[in-house]
PADOLO-697369 format. One record per residue (C-alpha): residue in three letters; x, y, z negated. Coordinates in steps of 0.001 Angstrom, whole numbers, padded with zeros to 6 digits, always signed. Example, Ala and Ser with C-alpha at 12.3 -4.5 7.8 and 13.67 -1.06 7.14 Angstrom:
BEGIN
ala+012300-004500-007800
ser+013670-001060-007140
//
This chain:
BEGIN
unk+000000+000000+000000
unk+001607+003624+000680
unk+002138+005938-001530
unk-000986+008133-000706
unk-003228+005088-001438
unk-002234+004102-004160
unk-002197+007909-005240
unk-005370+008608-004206
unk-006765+005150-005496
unk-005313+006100-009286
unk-007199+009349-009161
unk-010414+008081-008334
unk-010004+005307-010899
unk-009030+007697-013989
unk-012201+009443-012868
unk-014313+006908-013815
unk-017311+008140-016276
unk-016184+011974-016066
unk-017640+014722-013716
unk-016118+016408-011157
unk-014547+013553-009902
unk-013396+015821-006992
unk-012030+018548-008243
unk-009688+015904-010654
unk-008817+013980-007397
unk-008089+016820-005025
unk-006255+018669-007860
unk-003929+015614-008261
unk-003326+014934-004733
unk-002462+019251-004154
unk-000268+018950-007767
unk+001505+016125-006624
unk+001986+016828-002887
unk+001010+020826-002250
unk-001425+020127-000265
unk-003988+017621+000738
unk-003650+015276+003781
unk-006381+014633+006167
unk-005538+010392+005449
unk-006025+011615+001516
unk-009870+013319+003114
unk-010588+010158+004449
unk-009739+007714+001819
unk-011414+010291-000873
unk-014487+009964+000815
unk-014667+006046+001131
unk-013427+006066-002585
unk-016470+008144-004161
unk-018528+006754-000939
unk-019576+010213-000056
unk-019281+011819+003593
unk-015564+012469+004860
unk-017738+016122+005800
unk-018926+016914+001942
unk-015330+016351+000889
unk-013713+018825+003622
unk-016754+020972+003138
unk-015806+020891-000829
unk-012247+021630-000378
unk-012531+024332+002311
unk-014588+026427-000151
unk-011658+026509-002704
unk-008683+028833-002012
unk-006267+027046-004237
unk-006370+023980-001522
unk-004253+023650+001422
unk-004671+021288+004224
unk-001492+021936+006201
unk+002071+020821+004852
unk+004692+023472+004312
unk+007109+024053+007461
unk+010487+024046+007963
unk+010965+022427+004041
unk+011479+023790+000408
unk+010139+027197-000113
unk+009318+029567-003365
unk+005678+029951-003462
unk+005031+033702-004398
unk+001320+034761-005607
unk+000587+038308-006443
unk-002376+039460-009018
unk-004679+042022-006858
unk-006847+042534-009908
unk-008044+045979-010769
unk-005732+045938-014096
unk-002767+044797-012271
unk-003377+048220-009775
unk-003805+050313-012555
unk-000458+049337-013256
unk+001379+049992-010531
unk+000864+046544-008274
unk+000103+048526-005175
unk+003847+049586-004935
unk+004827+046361-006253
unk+003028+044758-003489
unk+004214+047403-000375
unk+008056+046110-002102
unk+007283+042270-002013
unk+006339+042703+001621
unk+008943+045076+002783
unk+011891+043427+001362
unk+011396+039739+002049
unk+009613+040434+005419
unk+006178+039220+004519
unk+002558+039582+004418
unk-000358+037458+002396
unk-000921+034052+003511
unk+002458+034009+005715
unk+006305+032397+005443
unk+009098+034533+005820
unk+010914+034307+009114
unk+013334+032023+007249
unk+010866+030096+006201
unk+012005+030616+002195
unk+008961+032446+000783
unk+005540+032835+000711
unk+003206+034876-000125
unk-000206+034490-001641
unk-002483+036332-004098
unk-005009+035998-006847
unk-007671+038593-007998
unk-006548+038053-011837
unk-004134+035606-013934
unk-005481+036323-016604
unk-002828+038434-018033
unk-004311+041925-017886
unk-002608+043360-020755
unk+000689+042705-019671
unk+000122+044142-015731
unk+001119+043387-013184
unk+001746+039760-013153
unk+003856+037672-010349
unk+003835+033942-010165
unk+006909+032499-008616
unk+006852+028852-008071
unk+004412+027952-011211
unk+006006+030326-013540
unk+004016+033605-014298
unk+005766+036663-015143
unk+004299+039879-016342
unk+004870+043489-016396
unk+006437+042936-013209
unk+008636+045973-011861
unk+010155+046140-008116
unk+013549+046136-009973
unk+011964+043241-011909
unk+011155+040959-008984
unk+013928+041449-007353
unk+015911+040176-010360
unk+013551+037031-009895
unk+014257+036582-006909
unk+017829+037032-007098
unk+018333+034587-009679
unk+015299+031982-009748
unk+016605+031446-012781
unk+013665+031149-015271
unk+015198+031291-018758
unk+017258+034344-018571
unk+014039+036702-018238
unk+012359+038936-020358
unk+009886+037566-023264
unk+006510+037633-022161
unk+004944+040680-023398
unk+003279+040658-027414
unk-000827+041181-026622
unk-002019+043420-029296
unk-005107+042088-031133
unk-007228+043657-033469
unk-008859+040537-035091
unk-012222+040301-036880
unk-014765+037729-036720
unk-014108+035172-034086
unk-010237+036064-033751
unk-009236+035879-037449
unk-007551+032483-036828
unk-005747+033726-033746
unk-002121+033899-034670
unk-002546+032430-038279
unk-002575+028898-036846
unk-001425+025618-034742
unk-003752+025511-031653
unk-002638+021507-031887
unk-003199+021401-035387
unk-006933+019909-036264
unk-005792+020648-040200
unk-004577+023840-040080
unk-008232+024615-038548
unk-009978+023119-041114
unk-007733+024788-043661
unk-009335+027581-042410
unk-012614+026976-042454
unk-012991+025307-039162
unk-015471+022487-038955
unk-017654+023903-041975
unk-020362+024692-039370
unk-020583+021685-037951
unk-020530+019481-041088
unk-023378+021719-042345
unk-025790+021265-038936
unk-024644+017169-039414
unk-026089+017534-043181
unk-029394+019488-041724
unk-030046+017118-039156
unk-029705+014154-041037
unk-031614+014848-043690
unk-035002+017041-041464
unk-034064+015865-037968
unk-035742+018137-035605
unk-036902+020137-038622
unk-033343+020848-039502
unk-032496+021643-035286
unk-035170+024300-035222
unk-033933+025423-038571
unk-030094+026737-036537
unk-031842+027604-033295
unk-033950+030184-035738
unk-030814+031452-036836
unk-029278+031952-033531
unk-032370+033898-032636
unk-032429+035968-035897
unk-028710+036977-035100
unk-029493+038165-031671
unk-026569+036697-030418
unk-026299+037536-026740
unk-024442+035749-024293
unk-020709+037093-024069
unk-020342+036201-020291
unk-021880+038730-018992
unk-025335+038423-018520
unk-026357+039230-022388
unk-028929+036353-022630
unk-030566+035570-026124
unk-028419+032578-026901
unk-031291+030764-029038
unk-033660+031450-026402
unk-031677+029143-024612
unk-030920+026220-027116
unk-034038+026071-027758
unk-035661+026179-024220
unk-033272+023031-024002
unk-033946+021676-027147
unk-037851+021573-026302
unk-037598+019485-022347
unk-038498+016254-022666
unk-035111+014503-021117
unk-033238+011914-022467
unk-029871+013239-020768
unk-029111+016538-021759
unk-026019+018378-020958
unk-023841+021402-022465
unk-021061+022957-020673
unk-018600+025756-021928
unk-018105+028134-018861
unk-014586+029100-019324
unk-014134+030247-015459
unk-013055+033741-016682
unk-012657+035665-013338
unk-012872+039339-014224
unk-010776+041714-013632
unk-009266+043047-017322
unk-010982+040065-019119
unk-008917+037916-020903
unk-010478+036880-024188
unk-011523+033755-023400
unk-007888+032373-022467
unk-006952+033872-025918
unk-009119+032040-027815
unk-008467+029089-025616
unk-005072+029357-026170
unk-004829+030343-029840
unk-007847+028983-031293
unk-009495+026466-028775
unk-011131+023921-031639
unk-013821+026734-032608
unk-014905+026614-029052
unk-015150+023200-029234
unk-017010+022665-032526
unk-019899+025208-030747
unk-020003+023030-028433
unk-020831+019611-030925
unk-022974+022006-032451
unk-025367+022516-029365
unk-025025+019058-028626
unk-025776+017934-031905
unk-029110+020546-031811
unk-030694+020445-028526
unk-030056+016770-028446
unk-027071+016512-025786
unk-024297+014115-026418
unk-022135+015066-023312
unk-020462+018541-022952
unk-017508+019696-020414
unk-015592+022761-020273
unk-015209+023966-016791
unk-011879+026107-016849
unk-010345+028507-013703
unk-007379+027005-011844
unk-005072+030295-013224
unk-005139+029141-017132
unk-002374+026685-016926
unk-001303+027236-020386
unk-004851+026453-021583
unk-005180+023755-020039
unk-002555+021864-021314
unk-003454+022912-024977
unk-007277+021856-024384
unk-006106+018189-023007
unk-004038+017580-025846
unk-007247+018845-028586
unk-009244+017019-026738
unk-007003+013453-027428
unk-006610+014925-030958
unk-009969+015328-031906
unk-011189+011624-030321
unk-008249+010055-032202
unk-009786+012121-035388
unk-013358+010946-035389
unk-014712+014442-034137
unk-015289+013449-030943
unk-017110+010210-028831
unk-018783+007876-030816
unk-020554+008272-034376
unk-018323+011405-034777
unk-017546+012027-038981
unk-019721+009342-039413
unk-022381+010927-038724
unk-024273+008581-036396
unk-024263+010923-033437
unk-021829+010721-030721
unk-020955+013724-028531
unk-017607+013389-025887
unk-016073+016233-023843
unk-014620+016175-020839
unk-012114+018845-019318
unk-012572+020061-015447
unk-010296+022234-014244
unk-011619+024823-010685
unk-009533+025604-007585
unk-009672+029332-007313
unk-013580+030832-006828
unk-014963+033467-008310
unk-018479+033001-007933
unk-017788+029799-009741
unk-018533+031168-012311
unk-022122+032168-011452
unk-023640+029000-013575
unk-025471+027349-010674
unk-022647+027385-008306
unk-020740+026094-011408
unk-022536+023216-011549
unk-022842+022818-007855
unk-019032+021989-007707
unk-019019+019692-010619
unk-021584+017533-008595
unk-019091+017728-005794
unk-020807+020148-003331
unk-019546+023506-002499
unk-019663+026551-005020
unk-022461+028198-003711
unk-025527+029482-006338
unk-028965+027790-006850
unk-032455+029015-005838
unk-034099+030330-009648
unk-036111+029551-010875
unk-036149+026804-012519
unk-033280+027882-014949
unk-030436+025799-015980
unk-032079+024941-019569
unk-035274+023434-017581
unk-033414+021595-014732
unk-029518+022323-014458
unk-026635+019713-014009
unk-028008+016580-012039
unk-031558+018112-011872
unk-031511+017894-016293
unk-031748+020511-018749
unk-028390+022079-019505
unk-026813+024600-021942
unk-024390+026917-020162
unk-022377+029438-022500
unk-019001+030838-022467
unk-016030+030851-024147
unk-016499+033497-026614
unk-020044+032040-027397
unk-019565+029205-028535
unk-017363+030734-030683
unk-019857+033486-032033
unk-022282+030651-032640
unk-019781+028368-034874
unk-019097+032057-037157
unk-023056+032617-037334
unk-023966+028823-038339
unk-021495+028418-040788
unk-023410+030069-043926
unk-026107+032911-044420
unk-023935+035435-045579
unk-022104+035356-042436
unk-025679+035534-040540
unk-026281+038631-043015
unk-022991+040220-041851
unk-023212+039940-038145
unk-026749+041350-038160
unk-025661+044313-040150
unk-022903+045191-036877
unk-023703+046531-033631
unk-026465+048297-032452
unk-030582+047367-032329
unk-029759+045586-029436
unk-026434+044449-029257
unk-025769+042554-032935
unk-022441+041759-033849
unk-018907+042945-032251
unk-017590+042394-028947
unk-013990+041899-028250
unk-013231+044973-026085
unk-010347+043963-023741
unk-008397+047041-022639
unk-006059+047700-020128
unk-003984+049461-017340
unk-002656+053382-018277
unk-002677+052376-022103
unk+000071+052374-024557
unk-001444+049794-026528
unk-003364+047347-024299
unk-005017+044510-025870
unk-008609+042836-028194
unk-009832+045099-029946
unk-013255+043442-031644
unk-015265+046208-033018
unk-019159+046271-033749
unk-021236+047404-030725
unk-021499+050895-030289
unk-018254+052261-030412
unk-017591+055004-027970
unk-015620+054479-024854
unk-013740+057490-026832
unk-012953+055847-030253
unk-012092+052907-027983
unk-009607+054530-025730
unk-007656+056031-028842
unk-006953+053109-030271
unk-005894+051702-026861
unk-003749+054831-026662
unk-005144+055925-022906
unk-002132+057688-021410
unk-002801+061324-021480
unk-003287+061432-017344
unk-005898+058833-017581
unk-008848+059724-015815
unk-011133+056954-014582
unk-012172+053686-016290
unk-013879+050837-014675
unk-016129+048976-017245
unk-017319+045087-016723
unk-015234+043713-014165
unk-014719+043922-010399
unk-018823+044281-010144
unk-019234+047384-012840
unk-019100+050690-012409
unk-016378+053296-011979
unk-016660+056438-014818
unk-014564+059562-014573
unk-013294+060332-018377
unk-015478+063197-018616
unk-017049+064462-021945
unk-020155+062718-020693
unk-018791+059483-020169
unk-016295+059671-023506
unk-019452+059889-025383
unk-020350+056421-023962
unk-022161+054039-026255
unk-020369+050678-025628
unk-023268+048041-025706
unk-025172+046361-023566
unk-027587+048863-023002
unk-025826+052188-023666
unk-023347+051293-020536
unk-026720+050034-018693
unk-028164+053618-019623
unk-025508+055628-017408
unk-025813+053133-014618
unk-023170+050247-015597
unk-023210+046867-016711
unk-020629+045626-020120
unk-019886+042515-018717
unk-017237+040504-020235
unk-016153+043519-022194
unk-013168+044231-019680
unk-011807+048035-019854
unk-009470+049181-017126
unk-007997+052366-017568
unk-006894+054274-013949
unk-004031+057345-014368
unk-004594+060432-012414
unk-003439+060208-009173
unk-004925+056441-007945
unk-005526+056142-005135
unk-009193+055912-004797
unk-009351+055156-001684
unk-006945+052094-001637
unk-008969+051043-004520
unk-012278+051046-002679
unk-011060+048701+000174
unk-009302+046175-002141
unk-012541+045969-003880
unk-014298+045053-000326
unk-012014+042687+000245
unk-012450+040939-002830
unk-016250+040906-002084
unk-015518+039400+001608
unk-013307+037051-000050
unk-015436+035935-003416
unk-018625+035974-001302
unk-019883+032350-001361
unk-021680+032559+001768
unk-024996+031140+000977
unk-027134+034316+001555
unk-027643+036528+004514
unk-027443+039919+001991
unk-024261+038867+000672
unk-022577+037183+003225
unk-022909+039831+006216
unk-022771+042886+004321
unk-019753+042532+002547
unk-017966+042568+005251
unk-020657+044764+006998
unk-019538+047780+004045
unk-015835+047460+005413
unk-016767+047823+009130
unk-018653+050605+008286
unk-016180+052379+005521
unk-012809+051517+008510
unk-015016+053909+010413
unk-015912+056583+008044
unk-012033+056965+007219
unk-011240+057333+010482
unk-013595+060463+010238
unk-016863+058598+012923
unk-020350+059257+012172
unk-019679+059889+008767
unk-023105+060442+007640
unk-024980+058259+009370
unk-022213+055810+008475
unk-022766+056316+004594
unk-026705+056256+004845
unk-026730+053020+006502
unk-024619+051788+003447
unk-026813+052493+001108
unk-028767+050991+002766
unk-027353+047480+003204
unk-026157+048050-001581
unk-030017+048480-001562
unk-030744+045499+000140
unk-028151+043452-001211
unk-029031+044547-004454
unk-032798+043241-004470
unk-032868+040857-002077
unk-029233+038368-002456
unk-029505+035268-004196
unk-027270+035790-007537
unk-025527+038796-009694
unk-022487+038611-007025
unk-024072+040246-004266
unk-026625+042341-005688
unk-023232+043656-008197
unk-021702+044773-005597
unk-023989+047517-005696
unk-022487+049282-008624
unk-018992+049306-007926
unk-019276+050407-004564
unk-022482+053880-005375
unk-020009+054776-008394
unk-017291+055135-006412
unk-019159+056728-003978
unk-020874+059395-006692
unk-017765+060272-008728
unk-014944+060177-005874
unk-016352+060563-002250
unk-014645+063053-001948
unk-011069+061878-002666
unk-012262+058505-000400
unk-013527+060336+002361
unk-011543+063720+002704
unk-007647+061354+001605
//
């Protein structure tokens, strides 16, 4: 048997009883190879007895996959963060350097065939802008003179320290720092595990009595979802907790894509068993005894720290069968993406675990009536989980996190600052903080004069006294027209290029778009026809009205948040700098 076979035949075999058998088999052949043969499409196919189509179709959708073999041998594989935070820190020049002085442009080999070049829209490592990855290993704060000292060397263990993240810890981040991620005792030393031992205790003793008794709390907190939509996490749980199914599923969304959000790889990194006992938890409750955490491809670092828990806590008893003797068995499995965005939109989630394409779902129904495989499913993030675990482990804690925030944003929210800031990092603070109480802390450089709140899909707001006075919660940004998001906070210096800015945001919309609608799919790259030809000074104003008209359409009529959010972005910048876009 060759190599390939018996490669591809081990993959599909350590697959067995998991989901998203193809991302673990594709991601093995690319690892092991760097790219995927079209004998490895074939024999994938006959493996999982699926069409040799569905598994091109799958692996075409993901831009981490390559189908073509490197020419002319060896080369150093160079990928480039295009994120927001990483331009607010200077990756434009960065970028015009990389290209100039090794001859190159994305997606290309040098002429001596020795480098190339790729990109990402974030690592992950927003605080420490703007971050490189050369052959695997990721560098940040990332200077011309610095990459050329990379490349000059490729010698890995003579660089700079990666940079210290600043964290302002409170409720879900206390343990971040104070502890062994590997180390299931120093968590419980630390509390860790209380929560679930108490909802074990509840159950046990008023079953479903006991369930409704925690999904009350969660709704009594107001916890809102942290990933970005702000849905009442109990509403869920218990939407899931009612259907009448005896498979139930809960999956941790951990596919954190925006742009100056990085608190999930924190706590993934630093404290990854919380997230993990929130997940038992919702298990245990809404009467699930499978979970997964679906992670991006860029979180290397987490992933390796989330396998090893994950043997650690079945060797322990916490996880698979009658976990802490409880009589209840919940198991987790890991799945790691291939580099999409939309991804993490939940339905196209759980499109690509079933093996199909990343594209979004038709709603209704909702994920908690019919999600994975057609069953009801629990779909949180990172941060959570996390939230829930703090809230469920005794009233007083309950009692505190209802007396932070705002009426409608309880709690705090880990405010993740970056780009022309002296002090970028977490800062979790209670919701309603000002964006100007926020930026001190962050120490906001004193020519900072734009900030970009929620992601790549929120809106742009000059630092004005209007917008200093902002209200950060979920519906004091909403009131002046933006969305909170993840909690991401990029800070832009004066002089940025706004214009430059605007186009790398349309490509990231041509490029993140997954296809499925008409809206989304022809006006993305309909709004860069139509901007190419407003900066070249044609039809400018009849140019401009039909682009608002194709935000308004794509705002009320595309299937899922990622086309109608690219509504925001692009009117904000439009609003507060159409001048400095249009007149540059």
């Amino acid at each position: 048997m060759k190599m390939l076979d018996k490669l591809v035949l081990r993959l599909t075999e350590e697959t067995e009883g998991r989901q998203g058998s193809l991302f673990y088999i594709l991601n093995g052949i690319n690892e092991e190879l760097g790219y995927i043969p079209e004998e490895a499409v074939l024999q994938t196919a006959e493996n999982l007895n699926i069409s040799k189509a569905e598994v091109y179709g799958f692996l075409s959708f993901f831009r981490n996959y390559k189908t073509d073999a490197a020419g002319g041998g060896a080369y150093h594989k160079i990928v480039v963060c295009r994120s927001e935070s990483c331009e607010a820190s200077g990756s434009k020049q960065l970028i015009e350097h990389i290209k100039a002085s090794l001859n190159l442009d994305f997606g290309k080999y040098s002429p001596d065939g020795k480098y190339f070049l790729d990109y990402v829209y974030c690592f992950g490592h927003c605080a420490a802008s703007p971050a490189v990855g050369v052959d695997g290993i990721l560098y940040e704060k990332v200077k011309p003179e610095v990459f050329d000292k990379i490349i000059k060397t490729l010698d890995f263990n003579k660089l700079e320290e990666p940079v210290e993240l600043k964290l302002a810890k409170s409720l879900i981040f206390k343990r971040c720092g104070d502890i062994n991620p590997l180390s299931v005792g120093d968590y419980v030393d630390k509390g860790g595990f209380g929560a679930l031992r108490r909802v074990i205790a509840e159950i046990k003793s008023k079953g479903d009595e006991g369930k409704l008794l925690f999904i009350n709390e969660l709704k009594r907190s107001k916890l809102r979802g942290r990933g970005g939509a702000g849905f009442p996490t109990g509403i869920k749980w218990e939407t899931v907790f009612k259907e009448k199914s005896e498979v139930k599923y809960i999956i941790c969304n951990a596919d954190e894509g925006d742009s100056g959000a990085y608190a999930d790889r924190i706590i993934l990194e630093n404290d990854p068993l919380s997230v993990i006992e929130g997940m038992i938890i919702a298990g245990l409750i809404t009467g699930s005894d499978y979970g997964c955490i679906y992670l991006r491809a860029e979180y290397a670092g987490a992933k390796s720290i989330i396998e090893s828990v994950l043997g650690l806590l079945k060797d322990g008893g916490y996880l698979g069968n009658d976990i802490l003797g409880s009589g209840f068995d919940f198991d987790i499995d890991l799945i790691t993406g291939a580099g999409s965005y939309v991804c993490g939109e939940e339905t196209a989630l759980m499109e690509s675990i079933e093996n199909k394409r990343g594209t979004v779902r038709q709603r209704p129904p909702v994920p908690a009536v019919s999600g994975l495989y057609g069953k009801p499913t629990v779909i949180n993030n990172v941060l959570t989980f996390a939230y829930a675990v703090y809230i469920l482990s005794d009233n007083s804690n309950l009692e505190y996190f209802l007396s932070l925030g705002t009426e409608n944003s309880k709690g705090t929210m880990p405010f993740q600052v970056s780009g022309a800031v002296k002090n970028p990092g977490i800062f979790e603070l209670p919701f309603g903080v000002t964006l100007k109480e926020l930026l001190k802390l962050a120490g906001a450089d004193e020519n900072a004069e734009t900030v970009q709140i929620g992601g790549p899909l929120g809106a742009y707001f000059p630092l004005s006294a209007e917008f200093l006075d902002l209200n950060l919660s979920y519906e004091g940004v909403s009131e002046k027209g933006g969305l909170l998001g993840h909690g991401g906070i990029v800070v832009f210096g004066g002089g940025t290029d706004m214009k430059y800015r605007l186009l790398s945001s349309l490509d990231f919309f041509i490029d993140e778009s997954c296809g499925k609608c008409a809206p989304c799919r022809i006006g993305t790259v309909r709004l860069k026809e139509l901007f190419e030809r407003i900066l070249k000074k044609q039809n400018i104003e009849e140019n401009l009205k039909i682009i608002d008209e194709i935000l308004e359409s794509m705002k009320y009529l595309s299937l899922c948040g990622f086309g109608a959010g690219v509504y925001m972005p692009v009117r904000s910048l439009l609003a507060y700098y159409k001048n400095e876009i249009i007149e540059a």
